[in-house]
Structures are given as C-alpha cells and as structure tokens.
C-alpha positions in Angstrom: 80.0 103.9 94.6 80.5 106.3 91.7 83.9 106.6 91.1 85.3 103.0 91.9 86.8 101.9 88.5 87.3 98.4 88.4 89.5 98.8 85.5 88.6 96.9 82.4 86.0 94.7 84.2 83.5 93.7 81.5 79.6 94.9 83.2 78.3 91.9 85.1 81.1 89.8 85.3 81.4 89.2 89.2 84.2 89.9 91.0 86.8 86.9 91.3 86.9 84.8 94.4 86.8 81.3 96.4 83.8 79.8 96.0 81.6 79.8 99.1 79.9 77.2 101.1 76.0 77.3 101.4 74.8 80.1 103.9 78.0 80.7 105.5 80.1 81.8 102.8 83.8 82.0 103.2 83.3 82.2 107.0 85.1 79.0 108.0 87.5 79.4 105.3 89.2 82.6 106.4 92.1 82.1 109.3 91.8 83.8 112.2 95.2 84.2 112.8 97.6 86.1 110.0 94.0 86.7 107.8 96.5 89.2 105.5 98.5 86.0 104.6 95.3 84.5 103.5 94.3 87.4 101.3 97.7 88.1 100.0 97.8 84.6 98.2 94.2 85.0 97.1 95.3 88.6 95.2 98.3 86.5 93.7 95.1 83.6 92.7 92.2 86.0 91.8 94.3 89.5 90.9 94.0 92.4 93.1 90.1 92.4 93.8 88.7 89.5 95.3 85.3 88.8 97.1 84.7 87.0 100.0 80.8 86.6 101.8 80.6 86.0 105.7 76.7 85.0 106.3 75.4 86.7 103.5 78.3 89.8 103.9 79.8 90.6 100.5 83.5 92.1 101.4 85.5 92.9 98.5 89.2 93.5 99.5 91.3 95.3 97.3 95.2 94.8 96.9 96.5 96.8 93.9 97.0 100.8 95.3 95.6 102.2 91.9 92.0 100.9 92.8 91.8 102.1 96.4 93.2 105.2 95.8 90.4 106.0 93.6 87.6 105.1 95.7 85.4 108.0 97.1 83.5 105.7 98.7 79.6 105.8 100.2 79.4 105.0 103.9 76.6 103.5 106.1 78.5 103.1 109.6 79.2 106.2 112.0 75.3 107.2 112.0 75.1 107.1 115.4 78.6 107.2 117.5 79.6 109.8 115.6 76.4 111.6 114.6 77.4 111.6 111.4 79.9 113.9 111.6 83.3 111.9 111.6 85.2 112.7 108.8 86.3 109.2 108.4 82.9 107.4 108.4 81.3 110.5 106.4 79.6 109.8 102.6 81.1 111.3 100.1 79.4 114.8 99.1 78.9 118.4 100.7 79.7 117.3 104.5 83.0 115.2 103.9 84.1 117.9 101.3 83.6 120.9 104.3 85.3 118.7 106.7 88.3 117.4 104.5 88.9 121.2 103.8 89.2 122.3 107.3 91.5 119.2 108.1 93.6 120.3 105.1 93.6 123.8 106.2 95.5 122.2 109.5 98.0 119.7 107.7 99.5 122.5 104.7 103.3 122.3 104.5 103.6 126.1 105.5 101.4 125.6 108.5 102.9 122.4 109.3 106.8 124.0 108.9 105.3 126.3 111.8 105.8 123.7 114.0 109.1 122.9 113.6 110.1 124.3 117.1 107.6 122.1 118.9 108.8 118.5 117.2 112.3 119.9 117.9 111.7 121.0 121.7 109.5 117.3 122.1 112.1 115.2 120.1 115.0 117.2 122.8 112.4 116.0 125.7 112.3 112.2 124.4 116.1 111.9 124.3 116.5 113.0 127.4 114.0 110.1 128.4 116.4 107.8 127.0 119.1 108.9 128.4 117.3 108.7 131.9 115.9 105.6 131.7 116.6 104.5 128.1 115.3 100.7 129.4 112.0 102.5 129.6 111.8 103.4 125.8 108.6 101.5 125.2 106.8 104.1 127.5 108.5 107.5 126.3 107.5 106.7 122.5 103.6 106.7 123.5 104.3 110.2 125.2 106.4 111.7 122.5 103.9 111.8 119.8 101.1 112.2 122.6 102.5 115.1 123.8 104.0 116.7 120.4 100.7 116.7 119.0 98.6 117.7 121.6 100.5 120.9 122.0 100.4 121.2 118.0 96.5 120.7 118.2 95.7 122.5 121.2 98.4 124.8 121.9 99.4 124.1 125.4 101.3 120.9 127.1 99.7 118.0 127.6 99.8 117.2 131.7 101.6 115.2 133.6 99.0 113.1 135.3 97.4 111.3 131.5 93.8 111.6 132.2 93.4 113.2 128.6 95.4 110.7 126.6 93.5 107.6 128.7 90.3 108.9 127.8 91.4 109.9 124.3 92.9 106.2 123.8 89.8 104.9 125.1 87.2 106.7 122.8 90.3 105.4 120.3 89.7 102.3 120.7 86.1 101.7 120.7 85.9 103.7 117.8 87.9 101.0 116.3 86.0 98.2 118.0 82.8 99.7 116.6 83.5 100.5 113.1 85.5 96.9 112.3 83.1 95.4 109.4 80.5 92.8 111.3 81.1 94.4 115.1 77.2 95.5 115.0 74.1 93.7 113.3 72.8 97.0 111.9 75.5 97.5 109.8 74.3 94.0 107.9 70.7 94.2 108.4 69.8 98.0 107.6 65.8 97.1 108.7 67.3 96.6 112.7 67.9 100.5 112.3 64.1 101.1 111.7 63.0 99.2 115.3 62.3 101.6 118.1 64.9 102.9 120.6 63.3 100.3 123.5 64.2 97.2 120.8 67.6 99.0 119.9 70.2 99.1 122.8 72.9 99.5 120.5 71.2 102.9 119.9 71.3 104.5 123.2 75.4 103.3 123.8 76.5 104.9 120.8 74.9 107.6 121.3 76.3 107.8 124.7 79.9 107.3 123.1 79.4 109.7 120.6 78.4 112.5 123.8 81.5 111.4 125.1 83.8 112.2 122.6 81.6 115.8 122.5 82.7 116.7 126.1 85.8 115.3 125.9 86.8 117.2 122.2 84.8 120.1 123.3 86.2 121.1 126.5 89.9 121.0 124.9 88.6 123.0 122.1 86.6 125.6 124.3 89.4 126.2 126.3 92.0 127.0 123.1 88.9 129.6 121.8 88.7 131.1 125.6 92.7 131.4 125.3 92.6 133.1 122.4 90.8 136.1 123.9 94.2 136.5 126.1 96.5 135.2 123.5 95.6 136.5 120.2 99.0 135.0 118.9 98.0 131.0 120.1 99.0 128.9 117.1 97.7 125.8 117.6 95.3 123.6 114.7 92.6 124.2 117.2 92.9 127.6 116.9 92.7 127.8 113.0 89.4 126.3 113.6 87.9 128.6 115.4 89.2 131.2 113.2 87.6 130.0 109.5 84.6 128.5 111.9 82.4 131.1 110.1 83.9 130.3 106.4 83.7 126.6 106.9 80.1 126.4 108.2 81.6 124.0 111.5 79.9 123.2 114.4 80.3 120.3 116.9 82.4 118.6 113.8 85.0 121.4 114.7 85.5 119.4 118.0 85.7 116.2 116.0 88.2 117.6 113.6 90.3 119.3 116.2 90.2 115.6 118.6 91.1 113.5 115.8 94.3 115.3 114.7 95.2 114.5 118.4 94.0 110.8 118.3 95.1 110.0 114.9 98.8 110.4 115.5 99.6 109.1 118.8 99.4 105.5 118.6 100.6 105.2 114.7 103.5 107.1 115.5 104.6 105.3 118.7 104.2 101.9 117.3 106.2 103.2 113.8 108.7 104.5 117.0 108.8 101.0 118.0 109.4 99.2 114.6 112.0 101.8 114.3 113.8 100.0 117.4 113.9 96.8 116.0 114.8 97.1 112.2 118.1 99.3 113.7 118.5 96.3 115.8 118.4 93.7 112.8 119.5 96.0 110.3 122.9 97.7 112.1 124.8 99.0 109.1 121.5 100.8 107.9 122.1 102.7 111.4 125.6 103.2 111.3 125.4 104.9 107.4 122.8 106.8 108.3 124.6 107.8 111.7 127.5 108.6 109.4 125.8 111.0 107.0 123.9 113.1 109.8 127.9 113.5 111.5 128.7 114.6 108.7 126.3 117.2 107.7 125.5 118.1 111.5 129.2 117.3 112.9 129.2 114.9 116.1 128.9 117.9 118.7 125.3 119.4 117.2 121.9 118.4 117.2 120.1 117.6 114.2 117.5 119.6 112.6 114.8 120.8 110.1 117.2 123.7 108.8 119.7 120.6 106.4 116.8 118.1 106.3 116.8 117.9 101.8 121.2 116.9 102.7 120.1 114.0 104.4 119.4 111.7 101.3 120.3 108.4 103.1 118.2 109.1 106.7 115.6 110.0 104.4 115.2 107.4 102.8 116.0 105.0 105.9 112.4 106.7 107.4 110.9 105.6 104.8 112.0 102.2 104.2 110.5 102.1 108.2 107.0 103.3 107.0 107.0 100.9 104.1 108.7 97.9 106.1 107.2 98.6 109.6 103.4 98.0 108.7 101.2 99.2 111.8 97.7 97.0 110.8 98.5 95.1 108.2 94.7 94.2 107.2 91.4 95.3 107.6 92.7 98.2 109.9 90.2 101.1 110.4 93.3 103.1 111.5 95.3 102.6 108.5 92.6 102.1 105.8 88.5 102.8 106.3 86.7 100.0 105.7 83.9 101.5 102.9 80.4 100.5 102.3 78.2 101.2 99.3 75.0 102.7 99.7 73.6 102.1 96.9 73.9 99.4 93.8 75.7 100.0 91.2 76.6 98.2 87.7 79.9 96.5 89.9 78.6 96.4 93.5 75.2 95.5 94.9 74.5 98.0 98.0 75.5 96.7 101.4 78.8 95.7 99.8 82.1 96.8 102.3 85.3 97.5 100.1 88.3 97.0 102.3 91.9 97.4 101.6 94.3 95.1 102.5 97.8 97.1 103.0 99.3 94.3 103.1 99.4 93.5 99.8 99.9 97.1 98.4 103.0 98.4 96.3 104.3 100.0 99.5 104.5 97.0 101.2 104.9 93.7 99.8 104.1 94.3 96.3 107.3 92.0 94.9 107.1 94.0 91.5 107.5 97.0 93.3 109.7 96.0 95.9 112.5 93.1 95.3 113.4 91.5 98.9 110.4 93.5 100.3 110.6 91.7 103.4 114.2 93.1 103.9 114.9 96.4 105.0 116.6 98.6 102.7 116.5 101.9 102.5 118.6 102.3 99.5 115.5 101.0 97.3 114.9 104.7 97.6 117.7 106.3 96.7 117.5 104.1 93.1 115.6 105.1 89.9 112.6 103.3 89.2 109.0 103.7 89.1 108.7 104.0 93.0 111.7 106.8 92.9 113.0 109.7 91.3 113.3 112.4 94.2 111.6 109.9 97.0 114.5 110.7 98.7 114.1 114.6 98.8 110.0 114.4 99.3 109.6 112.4 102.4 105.7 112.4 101.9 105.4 110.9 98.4 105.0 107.2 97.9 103.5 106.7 101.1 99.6 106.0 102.0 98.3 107.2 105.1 94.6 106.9 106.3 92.5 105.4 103.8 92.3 106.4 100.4 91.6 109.7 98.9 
C-alpha cells in the first residue's frame, strides 16, 4: 500500500488498539449491533487509526478523513465475480486508472449540466406521485432516482413493469453481500484460491454472478450502441462509452462502467430521499426558511430550477446538512466506502491487511471539532466561516465524500 501515510508514525511502531484474546482476537469484543459506536469510542481511545484481528484478520479502521482520502489502496477481492474488472474492487495501476477516466468522462460538470432537463422532467414526475398518493412516498423515492438515472445512463425510460431495477438491485446486493470483509474464506486464506475448481464451489458461483451482471449490463448497453445508428444525437453516459471505446481501450468493463452509474445511485439517493423526510419532520423551521427563500427567488406560482440554483444559499446548504446528517451506512459500508486490502507488506501494514473506513466517525459526520451539535441538524453550520466553509454554500459538491476514497 504505497501511498497510505500514516502521518508521523515512527517505522515499526504498531498500530494502536485493544488488546486481543488468544486466537480469536477482538472477535467477541466487537458488538454486533451499532459496531460504529464501538469504533467511534475507540478513535476517541486510540486516535483515528486503530487495529482490530478477527481469527487471525488484521482490520485497520480509519476515522480521521485526511488518511482515507489518501489511500490508493491494493485490492485482493473482486477476482472472480467481477473478473477483475470492477472499478471499485480494481488494484491501483493501469486498469483502475483506464476505468476511473472513462467514469470521469461521464460525471464532468458540463456533461452532467446536460442533464438538467431530465432531473427537472423526473423531479416534475415524483411530485406528481405525491400529490397522487403522497402516503405512498416511500415507494416513489426508489423510482425517482431509478428512473432519472437510468434514462441519464442509458438514454431511454426505464419501464413500467421493474424487471431491470429487480435484477439490477439484486446483482446490488450480492455484490455487497460478497465483498463485505470475512463473507468468503479466500479472501483470508489466499492458498484456498490455488485448490482446483471441483474443491472450489465458491469459484463456479461467482463466476456465474459475474456472467450475470455481463448479460444484464450488456444487453442495456448493446441496445444504446444499436440506437445510435438511428439516433446519432442519443446522449446518454452509455453512449459516451461507446464513442471513446477505441481511446479508452474498454471492453466488457464498458458494460460494468455503464451498469454501475445505474446501480450506484438508486438506492443512496432514495434512502438520502427518505432521511430528507424525517429531518423536515424534526427540524420544521429548517423547512419553512428554506421554503421561504425558494418563494422568494422563484415566487409561490413557479417551479424551481437549475437556472437561480447559486441564489439559493440557505436550501443549499439545508441539502447538505442532509448528506452530512443523514448517514446512509454508517460503518463498514461497501456502498459508501470500499473496504481495501493490501497486497503486499509494507514498512506499516503486513499483506492480507483490510483498511476500512468508518464514516462514522469522519469530519462530515460526527467529527465534534468539525461539527459542534453534530447530531443536530443545522444547515446554517454552512453558511458560517470556518475551516469546513467559505463558499460550501455556492459549491454543493465540496466537503462531501462519496464512494470510497480517492
């Protein structure tokens, strides 16, 4: 793990922690239930990078956002469900570099500004859900980002009858199952990876998954390239794919890249959605101001929109005081934060090591140096100067992490 800087660690001193029990380790001394509780108070014990060992695991779970953000990590898992050619799961070098350009190429501010209409026509078609069955809301949020980035990825609506979210939730979700740190004995014991595929089960179901997600990514994307020979003006990410496939040197990782911008957003963003609903609920006069300043740059009889977004300081800020506040895996997520592993020793971590992050515990969270009252929601904590500020207001993507680190 090259570029992990562990600060001003001294070489060999080892990394601070509870001391284990004999061949288990810290395994009966980690809760279950609320685990990011437990490694909040050992980041206030031990500082922000602490080592636990579960069976002869070493996990080192960092807390303090300067470390995590950078780690360009080495990576074991993903070998086989994804081929090795997840962009989440990849090594750092030549592949993840190729990858993380192409998913880049997709997320620029001038091609995300493109899609202004879309988020505009799908945020029109979720209020009118509300309105129409506003008791409902816990099933129009799912389909609001579902369907707003499915047309953004693939250029077309997605249809009525959800077979293409299911199965895209579904290959979601055991992805997560899979890659959570100790799901699979090969991830601990490299040598299991050597046995044959009759003495490897494991082997052949991944791989099955990892064909899965192939049909399933590639079918979407071979239809955009097929529509592109009738529609030579289709924007969609999908498309931009297909275009620079030749520059970027993409194959079946164009599918990959092109499913996971569709996968990656729609749970996160309906469960934010959610959170939304209930700090308006506890926190009314946060609603009411921010109701107040989009009246009054809108006026009560029109629609807000991207065209007066940098006027509205306060709602702003109120979106994200819901990011920081409204924490959507608050430990050990795969979603919000990779789970690394290091591949090889190194003067700070022995190979085999998993670094984690626990988002918990970062500035943008509960970091009470950062953030006084951080269990309160307050959006004005980001319309004040301090370290955390200056324009925050104006630049809705600063100060906020997203997936993983770097």
């Amino acid at each position: 793990m090259d570029t992990l800087n562990l600060s001003s660690r001294p070489r060999g001193l080892p990394i601070p922690g509870l001391k284990p029990y004999p061949f288990v380790g810290h395994t009966f001394q980690i809760p279950k239930i609320k685990t990011w509780k437990f490694f909040e108070k050992l980041a206030q014990e031990h500082g922000p990078i602490v080592r636990v060992t579960l069976a002869g695991d070493d996990i080192v779970v960092l807390s303090d956002p300067p470390t995590p953000r950078s780690l360009r990590p080495l990576v074991y898992a993903g070998k086989y469900m994804s081929n090795n050619m997840r962009l989440t799961l990849l090594p750092y070098g030549d592949n993840l570099k190729r990858q993380r350009a192409a998913f880049h190429s997709m997320l620029q501010p001038r091609v995300i500004g493109g899609y202004e209409g879309i988020q505009y026509t799908a945020s029109l078609r979720l209020l009118c859900d509300l309105v129409r069955k506003p008791e409902e809301f816990y099933l129009h949020f799912p389909r609001f980002p579902a369907g707003l980035i499915f047309t953004m990825s693939f250029g077309s609506r997605l249809v009525d009858d959800g077979r293409d979210l299911a199965a895209v939730q579904k290959i979601l979700m055991d992805f997560v199952i899979a890659s959570n740190p100790g799901a699979h004995l090969v991830d601990s014991f490299a040598i299991l990876d050597k046995l044959p595929d009759f003495l490897s089960p494991w082997r052949h179901q991944a791989r099955t998954a990892h064909q899965e997600i192939i049909d399933l990514y590639g079918r979407l994307s071979r239809d955009v390239k097929a529509r592109m020979v009738t529609e030579p003006e289709l924007e969609c990410f999908t498309a931009r794919l297909w275009d620079n496939q030749t520059k970027m040197n993409l194959s079946d990782e164009l599918y990959l890249i092109a499913g996971s911008a569709f996968a990656a957003g729609t749970d996160t963003s309906s469960i934010t959605l959610l959170w939304f609903v209930m700090a308006m609920g506890l926190y009314p006069e946060t609603m009411k101001k921010a109701q107040e300043e989009i009246d009054a740059v809108f006026g009560s009889d029109t629609l807000p929109n991207f065209s007066r977004m940098q006027e509205l300081r306060y709602t702003m800020a109120l979106i994200k005081e819901t990011i920081r506040w409204s924490l959507i895996a608050p430990f050990l997520s795969r979603i919000i934060s990779t789970p690394k592993m290091s591949t090889r020793d190194t003067s700070y971590l022995q190979k085999g090591t998993t670094v984690i992050s626990s988002l918990w515990n970062m500035i943008m969270h509960h970091d009470k140096e950062e953030y006084l009252n951080s269990y309160s929601f307050i959006p004005e904590r980001f319309l004040q100067k301090g370290p955390t500020e200056g324009d925050a207001a104006d630049k809705l993507g600063e100060g906020i992490f997203g997936f993983g680190f770097g």
